[in-house]
Phi, psi and omega in degrees: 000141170268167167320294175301347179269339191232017159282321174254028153258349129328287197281351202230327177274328192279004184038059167231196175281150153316338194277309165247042154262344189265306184322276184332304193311294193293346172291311177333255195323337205246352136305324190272324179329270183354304186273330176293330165309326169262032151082017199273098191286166165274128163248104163248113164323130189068003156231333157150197186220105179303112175246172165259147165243158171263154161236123182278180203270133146251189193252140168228214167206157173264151224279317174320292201242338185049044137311137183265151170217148199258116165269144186269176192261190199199153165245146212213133153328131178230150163214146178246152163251141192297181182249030148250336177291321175289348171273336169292341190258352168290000000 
């Protein structure tokens, strides 16, 4: 499903326009960015919870030349899904 599919399964379940379905949508996503930038997890009930994780630094090789090169470590988006959503996709 797309961005564009599901503003307008927005707009059609929420009987409104496309237009502020597309806002809201984008008020969404652009909350949750927000809190996961300040290390903040999302919780939405019956569907899961947006964290942040740390990955720590390992050792690789480089893909070109095979040189070992040490990757650093990142902080990375996580989504765990609730256990009513892993039982809706089963």
């Amino acid at each position: 499903m797309t961005k564009a599919e599901l503003v307008s399964i927005l707009a059609k379940t929420a009987g409104g326009s496309r237009a502020s379905a597309d806002r809201a949508f984008a008020a969404f996503v652009t909350s949750v960015r927000e809190s996961l930038r300040q290390g903040l997890p999302v919780t939405i009930s019956g569907f899961g919870t947006f964290i942040v994780a740390r990955r720590a630094a390992r050792n690789g090789r480089h893909p070109r030349n095979g040189t070992a090169i040490t990757i650093p470590g990142a902080r990375v988006p996580r989504f765990r899904a609730s256990r009513a959503l892993k039982i809706a996709v089963r």
